[in-house]
N, C-alpha and C positions, 0 to 999 in steps of 0.2 A: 182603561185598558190595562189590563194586568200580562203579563210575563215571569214565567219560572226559569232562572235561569241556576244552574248546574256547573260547579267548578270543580273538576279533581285533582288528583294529584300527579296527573301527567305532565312531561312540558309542554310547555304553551301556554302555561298560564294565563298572559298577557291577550289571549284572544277572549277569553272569560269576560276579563276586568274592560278589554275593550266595546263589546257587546253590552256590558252592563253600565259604562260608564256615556254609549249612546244613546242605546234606550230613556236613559234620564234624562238628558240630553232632549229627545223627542217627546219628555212629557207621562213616558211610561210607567207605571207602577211595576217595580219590579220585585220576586221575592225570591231570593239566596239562597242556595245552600253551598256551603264548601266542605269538603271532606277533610280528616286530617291531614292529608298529605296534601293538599290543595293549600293547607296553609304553609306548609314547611316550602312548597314549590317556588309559593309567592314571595316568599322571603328569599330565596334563593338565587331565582332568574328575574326578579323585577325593583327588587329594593324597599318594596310596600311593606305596608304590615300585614296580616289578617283585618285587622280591627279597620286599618283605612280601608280596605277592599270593601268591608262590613256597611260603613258608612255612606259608600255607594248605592246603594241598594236601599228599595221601601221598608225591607224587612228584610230579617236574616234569620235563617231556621239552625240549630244544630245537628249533625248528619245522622243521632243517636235518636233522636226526636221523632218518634214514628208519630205520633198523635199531633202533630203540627197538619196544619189544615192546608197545607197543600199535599197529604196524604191521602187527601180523600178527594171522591170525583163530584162532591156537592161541590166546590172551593169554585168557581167559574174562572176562568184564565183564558187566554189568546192561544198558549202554546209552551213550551219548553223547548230551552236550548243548553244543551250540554258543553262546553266548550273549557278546556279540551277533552275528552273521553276518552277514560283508561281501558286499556283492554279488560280491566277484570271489570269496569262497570258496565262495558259492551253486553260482555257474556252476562252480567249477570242479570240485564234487561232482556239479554239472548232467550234468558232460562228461563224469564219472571221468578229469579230468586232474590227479592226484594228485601236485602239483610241491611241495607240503610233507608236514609229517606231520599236519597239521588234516586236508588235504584228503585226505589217505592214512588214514590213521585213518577218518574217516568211508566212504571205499571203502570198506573191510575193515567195518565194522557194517554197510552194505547189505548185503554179498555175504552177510556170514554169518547174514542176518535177523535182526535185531539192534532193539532201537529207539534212533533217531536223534531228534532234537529241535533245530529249529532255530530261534531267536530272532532274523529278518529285520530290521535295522536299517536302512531308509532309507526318504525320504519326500519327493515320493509315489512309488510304483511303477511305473517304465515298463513296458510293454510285453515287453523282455525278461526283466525281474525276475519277472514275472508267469508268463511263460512258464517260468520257470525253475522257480520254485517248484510251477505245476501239475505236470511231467514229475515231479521229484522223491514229489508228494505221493501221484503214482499209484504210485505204485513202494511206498506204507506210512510213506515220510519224514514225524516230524508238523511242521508249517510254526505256530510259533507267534509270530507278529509281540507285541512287548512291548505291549501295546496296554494300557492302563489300565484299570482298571475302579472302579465306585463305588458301587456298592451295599452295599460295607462300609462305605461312608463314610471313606475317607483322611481322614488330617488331616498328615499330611507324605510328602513324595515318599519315603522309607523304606517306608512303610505300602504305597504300590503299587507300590516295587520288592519289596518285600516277598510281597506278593498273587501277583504274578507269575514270582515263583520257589517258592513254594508249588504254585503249578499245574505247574511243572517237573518239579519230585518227584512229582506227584498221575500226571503222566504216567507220570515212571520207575518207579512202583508202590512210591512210600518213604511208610507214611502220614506223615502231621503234619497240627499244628493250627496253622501259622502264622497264619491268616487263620480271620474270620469265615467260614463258606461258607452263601448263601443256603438259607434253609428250614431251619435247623439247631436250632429251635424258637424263636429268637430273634422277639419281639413285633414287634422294630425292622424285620425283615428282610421286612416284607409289602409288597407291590406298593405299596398306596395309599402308604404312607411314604416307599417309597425315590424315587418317582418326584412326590411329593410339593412341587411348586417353590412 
């Protein structure tokens, strides 16, 4: 099983690297791209290098690299996950104006019906991010903003970066038990409790 997964240079780095460091985890082949600002990111809000991020991963593509063979829609894969997705790589999947190989890669998973997953990093959403993401989401693209959740009860930001890249794979059809998931017979997990202030 292969997986393309996608880092830019938005924040959030940390959900990229967590995604990619489960999938390996699970046994995945996975293949990289990061942008340049995806590496200045990770150096900034995570402490890694590029090069350790790189290491993660089956293979790592350069973003310049259009001829890397997940450019094209022979290459057979599961899916692609972007995480996190800059506005400008939103629009520029928006446009199919495929000026990297993020943004080219993800053309080639539309075109060949494919599933796409994209983790929208900014905040709040104008109007054209909006717009962006609708066009996309009608087309089957799933639009998954890292949005936290708590009803598992987090007790460190790991736990719901963690939560959030389990729902990743819950998409790309990889099981796992990373996270508690609601109604799993768990006592804790009843409405009265979780919502319980």
């Amino acid at each position: 099983m292969r997986v393309l997964v996608g880092i830019t240079g938005a924040s959030g780095a940390i959900y990229g690297i967590t995604v990619l460091k489960l999938l390996k985890e699970c046994g995945v082949e996975t293949h990289l791209i990061m942008s340049d600002w995806a590496k200045r990111t990770i150096e900034l809000e995570t402490g890694r290098t590029p090069d350790q991020v790189a290491s993660m991963a089956s293979c790592c593509y350069r973003p310049g690299d259009m001829a890397a063979a997940v450019s094209s829609g022979s290459f057979r894969h599961r899916g692609m996950v972007i995480a996190p997705c800059s506005m400008k790589t939103l629009a520029a999947i928006a446009c199919g104006y495929s000026d990297n190989l993020i943004a080219r890669a993800a053309d080639v998973v539309i075109k060949e019906g494919r599933k796409l997953v994209l983790l929208p990093r900014e905040t709040p959403f104008s109007p054209v991010h909006l717009e962006n993401m609708l066009k996309l989401a009608r087309i089957g693209v799933t639009i998954m903003p890292p949005v936290p959740a708590f009803y598992h009860r987090p007790q460190t930001v790991e736990d719901l970066v963690t939560q959030t890249a389990g729902r990743v794979l819950d998409l790309l059809g990889i099981d796992n038990d990373l996270f508690p998931r609601w109604g799993d017979g768990n006592p804790e997990h009843s409405t009265k409790k979780a919502f319980d202030l």
